[in-house]
Each structure stands twice: as structure tokens, then as C-alpha cells.
C-alpha positions as CSV (number, residue, x, y, z in Angstrom):
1,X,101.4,108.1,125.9
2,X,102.9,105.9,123.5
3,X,102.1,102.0,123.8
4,X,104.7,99.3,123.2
5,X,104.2,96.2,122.2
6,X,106.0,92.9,123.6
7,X,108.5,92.6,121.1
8,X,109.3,96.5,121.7
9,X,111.1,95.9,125.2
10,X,114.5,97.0,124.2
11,X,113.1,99.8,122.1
12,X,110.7,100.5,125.1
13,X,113.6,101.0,127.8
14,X,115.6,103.1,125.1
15,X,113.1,105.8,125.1
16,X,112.3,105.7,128.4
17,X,116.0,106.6,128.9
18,X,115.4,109.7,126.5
19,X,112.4,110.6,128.2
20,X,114.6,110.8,131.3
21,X,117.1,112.2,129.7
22,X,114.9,115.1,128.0
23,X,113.5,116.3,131.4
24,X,116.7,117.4,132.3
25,X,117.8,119.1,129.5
26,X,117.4,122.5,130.2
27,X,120.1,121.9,133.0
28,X,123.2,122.5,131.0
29,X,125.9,121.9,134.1
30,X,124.6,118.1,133.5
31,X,125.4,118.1,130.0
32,X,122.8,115.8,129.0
33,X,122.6,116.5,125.1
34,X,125.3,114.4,123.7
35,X,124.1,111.0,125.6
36,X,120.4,112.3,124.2
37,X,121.1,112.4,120.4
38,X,123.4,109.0,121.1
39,X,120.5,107.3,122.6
40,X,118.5,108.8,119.7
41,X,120.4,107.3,117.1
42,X,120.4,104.1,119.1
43,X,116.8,104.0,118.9
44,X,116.5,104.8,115.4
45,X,118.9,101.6,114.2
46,X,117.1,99.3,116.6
47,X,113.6,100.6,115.3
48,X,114.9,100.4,111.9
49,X,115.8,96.8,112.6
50,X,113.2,95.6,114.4
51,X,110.3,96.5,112.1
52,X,112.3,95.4,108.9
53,X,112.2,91.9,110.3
54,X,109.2,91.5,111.9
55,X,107.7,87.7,112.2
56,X,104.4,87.9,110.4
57,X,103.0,87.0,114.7
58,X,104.5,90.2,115.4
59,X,102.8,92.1,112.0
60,X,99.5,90.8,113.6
61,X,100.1,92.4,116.5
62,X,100.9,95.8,114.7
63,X,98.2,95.4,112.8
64,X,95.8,95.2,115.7
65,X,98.1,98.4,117.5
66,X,95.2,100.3,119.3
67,X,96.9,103.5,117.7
68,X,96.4,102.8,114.4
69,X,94.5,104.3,111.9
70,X,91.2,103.3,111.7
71,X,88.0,104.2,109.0
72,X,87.2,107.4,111.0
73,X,91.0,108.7,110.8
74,X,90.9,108.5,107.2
75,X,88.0,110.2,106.9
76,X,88.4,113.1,108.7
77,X,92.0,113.9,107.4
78,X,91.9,112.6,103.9
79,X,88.2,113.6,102.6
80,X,86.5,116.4,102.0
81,X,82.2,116.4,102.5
82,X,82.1,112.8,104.2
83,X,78.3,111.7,104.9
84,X,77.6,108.3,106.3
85,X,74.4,106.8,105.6
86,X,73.0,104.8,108.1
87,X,71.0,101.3,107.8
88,X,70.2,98.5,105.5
89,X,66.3,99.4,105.0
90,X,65.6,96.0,106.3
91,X,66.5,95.6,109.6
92,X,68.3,98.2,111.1
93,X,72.0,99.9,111.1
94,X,75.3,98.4,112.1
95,X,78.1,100.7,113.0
96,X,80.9,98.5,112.3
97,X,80.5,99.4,108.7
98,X,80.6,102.8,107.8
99,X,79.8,104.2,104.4
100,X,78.7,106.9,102.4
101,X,79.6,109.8,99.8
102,X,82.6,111.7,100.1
103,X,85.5,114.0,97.9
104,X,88.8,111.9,98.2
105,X,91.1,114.6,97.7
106,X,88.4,116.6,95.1
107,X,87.2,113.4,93.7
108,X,83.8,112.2,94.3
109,X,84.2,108.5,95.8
110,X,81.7,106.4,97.3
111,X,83.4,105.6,100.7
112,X,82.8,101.9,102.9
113,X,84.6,100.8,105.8
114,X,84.7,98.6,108.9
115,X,85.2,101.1,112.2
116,X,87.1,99.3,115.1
117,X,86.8,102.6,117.8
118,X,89.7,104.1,119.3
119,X,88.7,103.3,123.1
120,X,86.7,101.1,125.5
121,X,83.4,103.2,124.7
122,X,83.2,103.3,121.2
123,X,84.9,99.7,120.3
124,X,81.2,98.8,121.9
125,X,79.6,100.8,120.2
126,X,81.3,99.8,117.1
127,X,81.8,95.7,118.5
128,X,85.0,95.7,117.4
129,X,84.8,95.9,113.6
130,X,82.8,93.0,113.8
131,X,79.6,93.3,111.3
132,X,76.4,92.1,111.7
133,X,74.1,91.0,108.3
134,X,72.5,94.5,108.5
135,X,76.6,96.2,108.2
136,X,76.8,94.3,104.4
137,X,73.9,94.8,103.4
138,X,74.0,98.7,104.2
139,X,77.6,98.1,102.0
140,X,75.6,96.9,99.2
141,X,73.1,99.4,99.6
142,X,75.9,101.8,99.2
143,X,77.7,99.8,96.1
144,X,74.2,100.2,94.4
145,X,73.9,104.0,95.1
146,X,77.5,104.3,93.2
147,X,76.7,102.5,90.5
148,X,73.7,105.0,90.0
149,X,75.7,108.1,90.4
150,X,78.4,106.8,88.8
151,X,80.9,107.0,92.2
152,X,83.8,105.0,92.3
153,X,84.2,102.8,95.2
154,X,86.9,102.7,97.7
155,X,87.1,100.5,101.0
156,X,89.2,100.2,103.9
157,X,89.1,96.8,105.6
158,X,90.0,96.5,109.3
159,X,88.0,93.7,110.8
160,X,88.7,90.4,113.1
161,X,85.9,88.9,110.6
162,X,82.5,89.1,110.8
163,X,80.4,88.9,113.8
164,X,79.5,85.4,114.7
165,X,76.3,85.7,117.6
166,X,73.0,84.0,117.1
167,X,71.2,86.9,116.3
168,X,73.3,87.9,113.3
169,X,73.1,83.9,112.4
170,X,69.8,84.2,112.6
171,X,69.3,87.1,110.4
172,X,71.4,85.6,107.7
173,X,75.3,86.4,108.5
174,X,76.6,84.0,105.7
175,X,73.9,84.9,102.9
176,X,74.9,88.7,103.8
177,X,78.2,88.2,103.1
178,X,78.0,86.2,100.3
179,X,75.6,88.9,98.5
180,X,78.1,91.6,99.7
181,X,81.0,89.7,97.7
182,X,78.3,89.1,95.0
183,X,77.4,92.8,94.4
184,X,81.0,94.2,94.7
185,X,82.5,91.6,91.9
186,X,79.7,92.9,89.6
187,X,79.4,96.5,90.3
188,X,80.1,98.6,86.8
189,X,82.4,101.1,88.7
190,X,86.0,101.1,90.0
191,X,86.5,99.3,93.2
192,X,89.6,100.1,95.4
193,X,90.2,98.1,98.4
194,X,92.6,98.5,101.0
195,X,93.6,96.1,104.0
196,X,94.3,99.2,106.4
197,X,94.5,96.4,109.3
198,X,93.6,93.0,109.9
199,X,91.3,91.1,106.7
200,X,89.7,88.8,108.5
201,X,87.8,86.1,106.6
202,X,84.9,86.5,104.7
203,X,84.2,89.6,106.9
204,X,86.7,90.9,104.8
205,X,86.4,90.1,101.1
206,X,82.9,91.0,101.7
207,X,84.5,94.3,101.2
208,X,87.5,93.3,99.0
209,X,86.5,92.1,96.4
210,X,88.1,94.8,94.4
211,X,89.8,95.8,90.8
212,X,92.9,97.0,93.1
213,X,93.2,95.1,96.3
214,X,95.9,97.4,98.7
215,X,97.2,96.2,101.8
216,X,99.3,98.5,104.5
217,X,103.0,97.2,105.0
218,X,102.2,95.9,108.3
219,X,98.5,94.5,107.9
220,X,97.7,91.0,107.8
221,X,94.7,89.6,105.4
222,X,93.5,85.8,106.3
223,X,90.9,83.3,106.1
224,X,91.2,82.5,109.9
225,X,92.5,84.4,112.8
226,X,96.2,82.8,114.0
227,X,94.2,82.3,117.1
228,X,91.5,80.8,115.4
229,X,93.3,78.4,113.0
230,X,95.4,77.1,116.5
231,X,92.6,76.5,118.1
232,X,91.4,74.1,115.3
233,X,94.7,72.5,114.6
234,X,96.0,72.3,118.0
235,X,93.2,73.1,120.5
236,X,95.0,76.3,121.7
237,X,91.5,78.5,121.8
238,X,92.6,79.7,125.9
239,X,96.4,79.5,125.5
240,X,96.1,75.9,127.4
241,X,99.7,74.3,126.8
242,X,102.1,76.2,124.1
243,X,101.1,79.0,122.4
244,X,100.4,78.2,118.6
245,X,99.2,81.5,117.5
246,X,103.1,82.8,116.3
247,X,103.0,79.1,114.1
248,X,99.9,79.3,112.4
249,X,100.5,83.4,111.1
250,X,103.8,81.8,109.8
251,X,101.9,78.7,108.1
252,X,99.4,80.9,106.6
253,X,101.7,83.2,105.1
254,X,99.3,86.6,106.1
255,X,101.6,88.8,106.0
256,X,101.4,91.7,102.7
257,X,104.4,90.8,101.5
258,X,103.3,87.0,101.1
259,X,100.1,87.7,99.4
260,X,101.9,89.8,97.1
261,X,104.1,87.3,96.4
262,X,101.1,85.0,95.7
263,X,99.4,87.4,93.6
264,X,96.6,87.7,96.2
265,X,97.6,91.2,96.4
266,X,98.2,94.1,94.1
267,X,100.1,96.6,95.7
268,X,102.0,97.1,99.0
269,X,101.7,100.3,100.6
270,X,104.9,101.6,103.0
271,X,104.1,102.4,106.4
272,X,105.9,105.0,108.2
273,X,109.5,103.7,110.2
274,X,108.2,102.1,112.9
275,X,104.3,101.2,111.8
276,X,100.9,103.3,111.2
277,X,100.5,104.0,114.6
278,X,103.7,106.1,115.1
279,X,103.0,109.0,112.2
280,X,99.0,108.3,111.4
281,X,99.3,111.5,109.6
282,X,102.2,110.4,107.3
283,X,100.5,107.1,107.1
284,X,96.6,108.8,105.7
285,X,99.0,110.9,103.0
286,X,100.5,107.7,101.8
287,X,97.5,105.3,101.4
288,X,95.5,108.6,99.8
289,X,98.4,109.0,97.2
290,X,98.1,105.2,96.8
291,X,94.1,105.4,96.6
292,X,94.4,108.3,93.7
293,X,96.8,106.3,92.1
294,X,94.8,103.0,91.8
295,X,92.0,105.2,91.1
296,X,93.5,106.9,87.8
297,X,94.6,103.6,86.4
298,X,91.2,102.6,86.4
299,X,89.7,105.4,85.2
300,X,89.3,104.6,81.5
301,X,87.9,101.2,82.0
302,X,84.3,100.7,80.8
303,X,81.6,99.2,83.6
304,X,82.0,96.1,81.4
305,X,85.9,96.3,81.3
306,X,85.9,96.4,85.5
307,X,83.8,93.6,86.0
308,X,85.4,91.3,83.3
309,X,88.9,92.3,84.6
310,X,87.6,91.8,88.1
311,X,86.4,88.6,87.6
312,X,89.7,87.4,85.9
313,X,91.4,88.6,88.7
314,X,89.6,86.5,91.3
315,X,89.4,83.5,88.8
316,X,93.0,83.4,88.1
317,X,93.9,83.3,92.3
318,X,92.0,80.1,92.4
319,X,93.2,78.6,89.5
320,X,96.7,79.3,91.1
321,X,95.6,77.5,94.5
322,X,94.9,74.5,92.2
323,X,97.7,74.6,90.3
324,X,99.7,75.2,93.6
């Protein structure tokens, strides 16, 4: 059963007409097939339109769309020989962070990623795509074991940021993170990283620090949550008075396009007509002929060559935010 999001109302009552429509089609005496493929084309144009002018509010919400793709997705339909490792051998494991050895279409790739979980069960089970101290430093863990095999690193980002209860506080949340950024700046082998849905703070570049940073057409990569920033700015945290959310996503600029534009970014990857979530299949084929690509670029680079062109990469975005 397809879910539809608020701004999705007219395209909602479109298809439900079709729907209708379609369960009477094998009556010919009503004629139904003309006002079908009308209704069709109807809904294609308004699709169309509405996702080429989405508000960057509205590519939040996409990008948080229970149906898309998430870490486990990719795996199973874009690898070949996937096996995650589990803990940090300190503390214990985190399963919002996924990682381990795999063949990315024939090529060996060391393979990281936050896991949301597709339902009420394993979003638990996962919390959300929200990782604990132990989740980054399993990642760095698995950085280390690339470097030794000589793996190239690829990672798909999808997290509201990094878990923020006492216990992972208390076990050191912001040194795990900082290490995590530490280790993937200076890791000697190619580092892909891909924004598959929402980059959340340093939850995110904890995994993003990459040669290549992707992001998905409709994701959204920020140092705050729109929530979060409007609670700050305008004390919005329960939706108490007017919702601020939609005017800090456009403030931030979050959107792929903008960080493009603001050379955050080095590549936008197209989404299927109408998001991730309505062809996931389509959507793994494009981000793996993305991933290969990003891949071969970097391919002739020496473990000196990565982390010097690495470095310039994240030097020159602040040197732009002073200069700008």
C-alpha cells in the first residue's frame, strides 16, 4: 500500500480515482479505459510537477519517506558476499551502524552504513539510525580493516544524527565521533560517501568524511534537524505556536542541490520520477552506477594522494564559509 505524504493530496485522490477506476476494468459495457489512461497522464504531469519543485521542508519529508531505501536494501540487491561484523571490541555492538566486507558489483569494497529499519520492530531494534559511541567506533574498526586489506570504503548515511541519551554520553558520544571523522580523513584508501537520506549532524560526517561525498536527489544533509534548529531559534520543540520547521530547512539551504551549489557536495544522484521510495529498484541501480563511477576516478590515487586531496577538500569548504 502506497503512503502519501501531505503535500501529495491532489496526487493522492488522483490515484485513488485510478484505483477505482482499474477495479472495473474488466467490465467493458462501462468503458472505463479512456478515463483510466486520462487520469494516468493526469497523474504523471502533476507528479512530474510536484517533485521538480519541491520546498527543501517537503525534500525532508521525502527523505525521511518510510519507503525508502535504507542500508539493508542496498545491500541485498546491489552486493554480492555482504558480511557484517558486529561490535567495537570495547563495549559492545550497535545496530544502527552496519558494516563489513562485501563485492559491489564484483569489486571488493569495505561497506559502512547507518540502518533506520523498515517497521515498528526493527526501527527499535536499530533506534532509528541513531548511533551510540560503540556504532563509530565499530566504523573505525572497519576503516582500519580496509586499510589493511587494501578495501576501498563506501558509506551510505541515513541518520537523524547521533544518539544523544546519557549512556552513550557517558561512554563518550562526542570523542566517538570525533575519532570516527579522524580516522576516515586519514585512511590511505578511497572513501565514497553517499547521503542516501537524511545527514544529520556530526552523526553524519562521522561517516562522510569522504574523497567523493554523493547525495540522493531528494536527501537532505545538515548540521541541525529543521526541528531542531526551530526549537533553538524560535522555541518550536512541540509545534507550540507556528510551525518553524518549513523556515529553518529553507534558511539552512539542506537541500542536495544547495550543497552542490556550495561545493559541500560533489555529485547529485537522480532519483526515480516521483522519489526513492516509488522505484527502490531503479533507485539501488542508479546510486551503484554512481558508486562504480566515483570509485574508478579514484582508483589511481596513491594512499598519500587520497588523504592529501581529502584534506584539501574539507579545508577549502571552510575557507569558503569564511570567505562567505
Amino acid at each position: 500500500m502506497r503512503t502519501y505524504l501531505d503535500f501529495e493530496k491532489p496526487l493522492a485522490e488522483l490515484e485513488g480515482q485510478i484505483d477505482e477506476l482499474r477495479a472495473l476494468e474488466g467490465d467493458e459495457q462501462l468503458g472505463v479505459n479512456d478515463e483510466i489512461t486520462k487520469l494516468e497522464e493526469k497523474a504523471g504531469k502533476l507528479l512530474n510537477t510536484t517533485y521538480a519543485n519541491l520546498s527543501r521542508w517537503q525534500k525532508t519529508q521525502v527523505a525521511r519517506h518510510q519507503h525508502r531505501p535504507h542500508f539493508r536494501d542496498y545491500t541485498d540487491r546491489l552486493t554480492t558476499d555482504f558480511t557484517p561484523l558486529a561490535g567495537d571490541r570495547a563495549f559492545g555492538e550497535d545496530a544502527a551502524i552496519l558494516g563489513g566486507p562485501a563485492r559491489l558489483r564484483g569489486r571488493p569494497v569495505m561497506l559502512i552504513g547507518h540502518e533506520k529499519g523498515t517497521d515498528t520492530q526493527s526501527r527499535i531494534a536499530h533506534n532509528f539510525g541513531m548511533a551510540r559511541p560503540e556504532g563509530y567506533r565499530k566504523a573505525i574498526r572497519l576503516v582500519d580493516m580496509a586499510e589493511r586489506f587494501g578495501l576501498p570504503v563506501v558509506t551510505l548515511v541515513d541518520t537523524p544524527g547521533a544518539y544523544p541519551g546519557l549512556g552513550a554520553e557517558e561512554r563518550g558520544q562526542a570523542e566517538a565521533i570525533a575519532s570516527s571523522t579522524a580516522k576516515f580523513l586519514g585512511a590511505r584508501v578511497p572513501i565514497v560517501s553517499v547521503i542516501v537520506g537524511e545527514g544529520g549532524s556530526g552523526g553524519a560526517v562521522a561517516l562522510a568524511a569522504g574523497n567523493r561525498v554523493l547525495m540522493l536527489e531528494h536527501s537532505v544533509y545538515s548540521v541541525i534537524s529543521p526541528e531542531g534548529c526551530a526549537s533553538i531559534l524560535w522555541k518550536d520543540a512541540q509545534g507550540k505556536g507556528e510551525n518553524k520547521a518549513p523556515d529553518a530547512a529553507e534558511s539552512m539551504r539542506i537541500s542536495a542541490q544547495d550543497l552542490l551549489a556550495l561545493g559541500v557536495i560533489d555529485e547529485v544522484v537522480e532519483e526515480p520520477e516521483g522519489g526513492a521510495h516509488r522505484d527502490p529498484a531503479a533507485m539501488v541501480e542508479a546510486l551503484g552506477d554512481a558508486i562504480v563511477n566515483a570509485l574508478d576516478a579514484l582508483g589511481g590515487l596513491s594512499g598519500e594522494d587520497l588523504v592529501a586531496a581529502r584534506r584539501e577538500k574539507f579545508l577549502k569548504i571552510g575557507r569558503q564559509g569564511l570567505n562567505g
